[in-house]
N, C-alpha and C positions, 0 to 999 in steps of 0.2 A: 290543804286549804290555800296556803300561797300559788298552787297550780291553775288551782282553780281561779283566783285573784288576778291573778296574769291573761287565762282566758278570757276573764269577762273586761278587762281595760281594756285589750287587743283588739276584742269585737267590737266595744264603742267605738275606739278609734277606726278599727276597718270600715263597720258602717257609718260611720258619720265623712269619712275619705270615699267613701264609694257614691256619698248622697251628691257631696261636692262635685266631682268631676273626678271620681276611681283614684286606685291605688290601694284600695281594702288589703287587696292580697298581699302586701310586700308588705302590710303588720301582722296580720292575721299566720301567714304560714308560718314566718319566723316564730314567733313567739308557739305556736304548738312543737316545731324543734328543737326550741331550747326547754320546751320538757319534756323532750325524751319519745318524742312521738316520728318512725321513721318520716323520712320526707315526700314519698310519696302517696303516703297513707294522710299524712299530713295535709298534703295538696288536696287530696279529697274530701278530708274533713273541712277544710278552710270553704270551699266552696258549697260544701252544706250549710255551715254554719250561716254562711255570707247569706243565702239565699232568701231566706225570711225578712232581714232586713233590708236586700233591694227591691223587694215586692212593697214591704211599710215605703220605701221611698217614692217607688211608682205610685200607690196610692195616695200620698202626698200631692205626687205630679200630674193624676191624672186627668186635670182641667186644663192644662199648661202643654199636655205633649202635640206637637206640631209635626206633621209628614215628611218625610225626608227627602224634597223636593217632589216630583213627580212619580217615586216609588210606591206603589201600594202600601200602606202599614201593613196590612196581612199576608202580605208575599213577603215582606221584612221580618216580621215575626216570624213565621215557619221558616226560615232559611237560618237565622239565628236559633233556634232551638234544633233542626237538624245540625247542623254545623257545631253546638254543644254535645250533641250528644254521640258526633263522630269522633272530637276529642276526646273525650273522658274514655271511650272504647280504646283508642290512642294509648291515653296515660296508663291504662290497664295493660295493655300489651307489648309496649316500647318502654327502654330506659328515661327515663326523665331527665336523666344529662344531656341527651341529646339535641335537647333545644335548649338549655341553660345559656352556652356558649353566644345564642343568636339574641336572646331576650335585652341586654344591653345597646347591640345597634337598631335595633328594632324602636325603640323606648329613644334612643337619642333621634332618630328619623322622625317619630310620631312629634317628638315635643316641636322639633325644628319647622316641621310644616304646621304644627299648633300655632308658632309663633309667626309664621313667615308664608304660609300658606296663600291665604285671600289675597294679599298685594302680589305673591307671584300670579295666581289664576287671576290677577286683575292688568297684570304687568304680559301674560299672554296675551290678552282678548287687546290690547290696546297695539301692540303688535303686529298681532294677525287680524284683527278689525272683524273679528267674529266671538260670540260669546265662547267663554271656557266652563266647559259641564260634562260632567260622567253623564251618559245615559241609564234608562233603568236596569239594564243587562245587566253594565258595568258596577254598577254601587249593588245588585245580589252578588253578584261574583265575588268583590271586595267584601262584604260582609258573610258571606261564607269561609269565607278563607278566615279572616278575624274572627268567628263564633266558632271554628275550629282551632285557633289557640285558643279560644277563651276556655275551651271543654277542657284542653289538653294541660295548661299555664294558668290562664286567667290572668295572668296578672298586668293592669295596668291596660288591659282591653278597651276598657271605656277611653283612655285617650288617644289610644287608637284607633279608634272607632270615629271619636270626633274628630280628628284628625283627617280620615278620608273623608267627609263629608264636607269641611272645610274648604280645603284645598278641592275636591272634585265638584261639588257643589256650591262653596262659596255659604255655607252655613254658617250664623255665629253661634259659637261655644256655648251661649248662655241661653240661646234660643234652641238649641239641638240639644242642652241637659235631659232635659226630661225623657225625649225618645232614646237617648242612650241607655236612660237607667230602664227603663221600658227590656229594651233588647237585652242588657245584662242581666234580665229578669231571667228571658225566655232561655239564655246559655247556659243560665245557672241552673233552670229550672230539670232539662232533659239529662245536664251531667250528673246532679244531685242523686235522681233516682237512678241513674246507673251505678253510680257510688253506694249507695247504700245498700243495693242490691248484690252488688258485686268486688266491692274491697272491703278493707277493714274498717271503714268510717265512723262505723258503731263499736268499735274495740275499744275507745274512754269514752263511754257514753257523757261522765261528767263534765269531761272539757268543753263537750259538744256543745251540751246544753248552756253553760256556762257563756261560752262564746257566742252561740245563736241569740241568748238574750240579749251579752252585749250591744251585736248585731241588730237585730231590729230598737232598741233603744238610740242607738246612734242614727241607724237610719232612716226614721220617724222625724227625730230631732233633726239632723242636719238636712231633709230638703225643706223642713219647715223654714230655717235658717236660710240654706238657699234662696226661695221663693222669696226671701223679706231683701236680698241684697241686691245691692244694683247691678246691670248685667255688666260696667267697666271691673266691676268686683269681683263680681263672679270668674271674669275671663280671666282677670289676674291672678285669684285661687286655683284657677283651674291650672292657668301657666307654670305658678308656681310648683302645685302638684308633681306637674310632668317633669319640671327641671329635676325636682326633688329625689321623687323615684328613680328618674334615671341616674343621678350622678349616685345615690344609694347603692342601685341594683350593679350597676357597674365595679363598684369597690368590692363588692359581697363578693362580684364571681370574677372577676380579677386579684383581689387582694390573696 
C-alpha cells in the first residue's frame, strides 16, 4: 500500500508539474525506481501513466491554445506524434544511459534561453535591422528532434519545447502553455501505445493505475490553476520549473 501511496502523490505532482510548464517526468520516474521498478521499464510506464493527465490538461486548455506562429497546428501535431513514437522504438532498442549523460546540458541550455531568449532574438533583429524568426521548416525540424527525446526521455520536453519557440519565434511562455501541453499530448500519446504494446509497462499494473490517477487529478487541477494566474506568474513558475529540474537532474546524474 505504501507503493502504491507513493505512486499516486508522484502522479499528482507529475501532472500538476507538467499542467504548469513540464517536469512531470523528473517525479514520476523516480519515485517508480525507488520501488523497485527497472528504469527503463520505468521510463515507460511514467509516460503511460503521464499520458491521461496531459490530455485532462489539454482539455483544460483547449480554448486557450494559439498556433505556433505561422506553423500549421496539423503539421505540428503529426510531427510530434511521429517524433514520439520514433523515440519510444529508441528507448526499446538502445541503452537508456546513453542519453542520461546529455539530459543535464540540454535542460541548462533550454532553461537559459527560457530566460534569456526574446531579449537575445530582440537584441539580433536590432542589430541586423531585420526581424529574427525560425521559418516553418525550421520550428518542424526543431520539434521533431524534441518529440523524439520526448518518445525516448521525455523528461522536461515541454521546456524545451518552449524554449525553442521563444527564442526562434519570440513566443511568450504563458501564451505558448497550452500548445505545448497540446504537443506533449501527441508524444505521449504514439509512445504510450508502443509501450504498452511492446515493454513491460503493464508488469505493476497497480502502480500504473495508481499514478495515472494521480496524473490526471493533477493535471485537470493544475491547468485550471494555470488558466486563473497571471501570465508574469506563470512565466516565473515556469522559470522556476526549469531552473529546478535542471540543477536536480544535474546532481542525480553527476552526484
Amino acid at each position: 500500500m505504501s507503493e502504491i501511496l507513493l505512486a499516486l502523490i508522484a502522479g499528482v505532482a507529475a501532472g500538476t508539474l507538467n499542467a504548469l510548464g513540464g517536469g512531470g517526468t523528473f517525479v514520476a520516474l523516480p519515485a517508480l525506481v525507488a520501488v523497485g521498478v527497472p528504469p527503463v521499464t520505468a521510463n515507460a510506464s511514467s509516460t503511460v501513466a503521464l499520458l491521461p493527465g496531459t490530455m485532462a490538461s489539454a482539455w483544460v486548455y483547449r480554448r486557450d491554445v494559439t498556433p505556433v506562429g505561422e506553423t500549421s497546428t496539423t503539421a505540428l501535431t503529426v510531427v510530434s506524434a511521429v517524433g514520439g513514437g520514433l523515440g519510444a522504438v529508441l528507448l526499446l532498442a538502445l541503452p537508456a544511459a546513453s542519453f542520461d549523460a546529455a539530459v543535464p546540458w540540454l535542460l541548462a541550455f533550454a532553461t537559459a534561453v527560457l530566460a534569456f531568449g526574446r531579449r537575445l532574438a530582440r537584441a539580433v533583429s536590432d542589430a541586423t535591422g531585420r526581424p529574427f524568426g525560425l521559418g516553418s521548416t525550421a520550428v518542424l525540424g526543431g520539434q521533431f528532434l524534441l518529440a523524439l527525446y520526448g518518445g525516448y526521455f521525455g523528461g522536461a520536453v515541454g521546456i524545451m519545447m518552449m524554449a525553442l519557440w521563444s527564442v526562434g519565434l519570440g513566443l511568450d511562455t504563458a501564451v505558448s502553455n497550452p500548445m505545448r501541453t497540446v504537443q506533449i499530448a501527441a508524444i505521449y500519446l504514439t509512445a504510450a501505445v508502443l509501450f504498452l504494446v511492446a515493454s513491460d509497462a503493464l508488469n505493476t499494473p497497480w502502480l500504473l493505475v495508481a499514478m495515472l490517477t494521480g496524473a490526471v487529478t493533477g493535471g485537470f487541477t493544475g491547468a485550471h490553476v494555470a488558466r486563473r494566474l497571471s501570465a508574469r506568474v506563470l512565466r516565473g513558475v515556469i522559470l522556476t520549473t526549469a531552473v529546478t529540474m535542471t540543477v536536480l537532474y544535474s546532481v542525480r546524474s553527476w552526484g
